[in-house]
C-alpha positions in Angstrom: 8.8 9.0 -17.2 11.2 10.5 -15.1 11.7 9.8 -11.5 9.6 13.1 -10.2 6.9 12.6 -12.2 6.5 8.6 -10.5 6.9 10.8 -7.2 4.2 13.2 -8.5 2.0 10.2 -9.6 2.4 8.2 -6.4 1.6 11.2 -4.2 -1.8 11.8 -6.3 -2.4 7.9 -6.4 -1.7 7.6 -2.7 -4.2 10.5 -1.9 -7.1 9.0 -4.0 -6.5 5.2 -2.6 -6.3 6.2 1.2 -9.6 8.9 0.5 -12.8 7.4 0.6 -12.8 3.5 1.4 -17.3 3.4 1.8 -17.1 4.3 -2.3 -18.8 1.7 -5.0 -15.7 1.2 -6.4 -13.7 0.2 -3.4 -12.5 -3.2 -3.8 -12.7 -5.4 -0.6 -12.4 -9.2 -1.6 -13.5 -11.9 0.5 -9.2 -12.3 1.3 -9.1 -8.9 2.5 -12.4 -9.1 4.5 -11.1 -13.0 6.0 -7.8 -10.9 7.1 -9.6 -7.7 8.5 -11.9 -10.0 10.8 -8.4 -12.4 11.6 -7.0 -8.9 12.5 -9.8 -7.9 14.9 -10.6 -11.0 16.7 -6.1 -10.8 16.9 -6.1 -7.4 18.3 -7.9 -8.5 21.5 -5.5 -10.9 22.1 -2.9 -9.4 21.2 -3.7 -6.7 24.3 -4.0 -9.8 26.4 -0.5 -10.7 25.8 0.8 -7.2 25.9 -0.5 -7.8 30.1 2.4 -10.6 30.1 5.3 -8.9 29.6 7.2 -6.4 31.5 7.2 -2.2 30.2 10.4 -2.5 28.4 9.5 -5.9 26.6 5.7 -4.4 25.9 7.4 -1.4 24.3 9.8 -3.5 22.2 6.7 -5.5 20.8 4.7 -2.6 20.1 7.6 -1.2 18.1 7.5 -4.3 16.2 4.4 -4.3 15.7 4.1 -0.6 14.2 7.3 -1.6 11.6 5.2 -4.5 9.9 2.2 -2.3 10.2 3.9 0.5 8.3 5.9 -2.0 5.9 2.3 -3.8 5.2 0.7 0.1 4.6 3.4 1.3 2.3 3.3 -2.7 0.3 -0.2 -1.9 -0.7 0.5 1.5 -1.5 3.2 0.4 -3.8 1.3 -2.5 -5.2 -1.9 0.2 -5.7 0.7 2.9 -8.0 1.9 -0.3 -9.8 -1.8 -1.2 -11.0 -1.7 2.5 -12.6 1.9 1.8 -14.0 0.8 -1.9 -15.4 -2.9 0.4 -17.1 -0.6 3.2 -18.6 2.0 0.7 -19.7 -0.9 -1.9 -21.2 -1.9 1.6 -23.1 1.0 2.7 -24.6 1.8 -0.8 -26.0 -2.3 -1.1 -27.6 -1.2 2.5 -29.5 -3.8 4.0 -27.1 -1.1 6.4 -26.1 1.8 8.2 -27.7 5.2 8.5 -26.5 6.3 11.9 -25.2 9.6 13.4 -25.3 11.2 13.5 -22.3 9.4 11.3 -20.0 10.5 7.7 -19.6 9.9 5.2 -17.2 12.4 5.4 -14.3 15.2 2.8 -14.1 15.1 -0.1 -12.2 16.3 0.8 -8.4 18.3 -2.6 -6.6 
């Protein structure tokens, strides 16, 4: 598949995996729901500690904290269009689908 078309695909993917997270189907494994509660019970202290340093150093540690935030968010995202890659993939090799002409999966980006 071409490179647009995994753009096309991730933004659809994206949109239905951050849509509605109270559906039957959502997965939440007991890892996820050990982490979610670590993350709460963290959150308190982490505004605790915030209290300890100065302006400037509470600014730097927020911005810290927002970059692993946004690198975890777009992880799972990736991990979540790779599951879809992995199904269509696992189909095309049981001759569920066909190949098409002109789409191909996008090369491998260092």
């Amino acid at each position: 598949m071409s490179n647009d078309m995994w753009v096309k695909m991730a933004e659809f993917l994206g949109n239905l995996n951050g849509e509605n997270v109270n559906r039957e189907s959502y997965i939440r494994t007991p890892e996820y729901e050990e982490a979610l509660t670590a993350w709460k019970e963290t959150e308190l202290e982490w505004e605790e500690f915030l209290k300890t340093l100065s302006a400037e150093q509470q600014n730097q540690a927020e911005k810290m904290k927002d970059c692993l935030e946004d690198f975890a968010s777009v992880q799972e995202r990736r991990a979540y269009i790779q599951g879809y890659a992995d199904c269509v993939q696992v189909l095309f090799h049981m001759g569920l689908l066909r190949k098409t002409e002109g789409l191909k999966w996008p090369e491998k980006m260092e």
